[in-house]
Every structure is written in C-alpha cells, then in structure tokens.
C-alpha positions, 0 to 999 in steps of 0.5 A: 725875684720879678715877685719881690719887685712887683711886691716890694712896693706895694708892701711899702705902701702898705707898712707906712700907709696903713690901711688908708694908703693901700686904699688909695695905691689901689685906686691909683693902680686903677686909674693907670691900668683904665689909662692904659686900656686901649693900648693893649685893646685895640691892637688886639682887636685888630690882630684878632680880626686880621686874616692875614695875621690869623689865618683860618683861626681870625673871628667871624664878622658877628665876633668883629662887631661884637668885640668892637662895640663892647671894647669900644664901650668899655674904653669909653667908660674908662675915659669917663671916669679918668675924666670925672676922677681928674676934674674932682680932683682939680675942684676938691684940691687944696693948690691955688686957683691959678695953679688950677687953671694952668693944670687944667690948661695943660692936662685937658688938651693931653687928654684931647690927645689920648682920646 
C-alpha cells in the first residue's frame, strides 16, 4: 500500500506528461529533497558527535571536523543552486514584472531565513 502511494503520482505525471513532465517532477524532487538537507544534517551531526547521546560509540574530533565541513559544504551547494534555479526562474518567467518583484520581494527574505 505506502508503494502505491509513493508510485501513484509519479506515474500520474508520467501518463499525462509524457517524457517531458517526468523530467521536470525529477527536477522538481531535486529541488525539495536539496531544500530539505539540512534538516535531516545537521541534527545528525550533532547527534552523531554527541557523548552523552552515543556514548563510547560518538566520532572521534578528526570524524567531527571532517563530517562538519563536508556537510556544511554540500549544504552550502544546495543553497547555491536553490538560489541560481529560483532567480532563473523569476528572470525567464512569463508573469509581469511587478509580479516579479513582489515574488522576489517575498521569497528572497524567506530564503534569508532559511540559510
């Protein structure tokens, strides 16, 4: 049954898309899954390297800085792109150019406020 539900609308898509909608729901997954990143990261760093959570099993300093630098930059890719695939999409959309700016106007502090 949760394989029917997590199929169903993909293959939806799919049916009356064609080809070029899957492409796009794939796209469009990416996007989601790179916004939702460092919510599933970071508490997983810090539970990871916690000793009072993972007792004797809690990574070592070297695993610490390693894991935080690496998270840190992939989350930091992601931001890039999030923000590069939103600011194309305002400068190649067809709405008017005050719809533009009242978009912009307000996604850009909400995405202040995520990062």
């Amino acid at each position: 049954v949760t394989r029917i539900v997590a199929i169903a609308p993909s293959l939806v898509v799919s049916i009356i898309g064609g080809s070029s909608g899957a492409g796009r729901l794939i796209i469009i997954a990416s996007m989601i899954l790179s916004f939702e990143l460092p919510f599933a990261l970071i508490p997983l760093l810090k539970f990871s390297s916690s000793a009072t959570k993972m007792g004797p099993h809690k990574n070592s300093m070297i695993i610490i800085v390693i894991s935080w630098i690496l998270g840190l930059g992939i989350i930091g890719i992601n931001v890039y792109y999030l923000i590069t695939a939103f600011v194309g999409w305002l400068i190649h959309s067809s709405l008017p150019k005050v719809a533009n700016v009242f978009i912009g106007m307000i996604v850009f502090p909400l995405m202040a406020l995520y990062v």
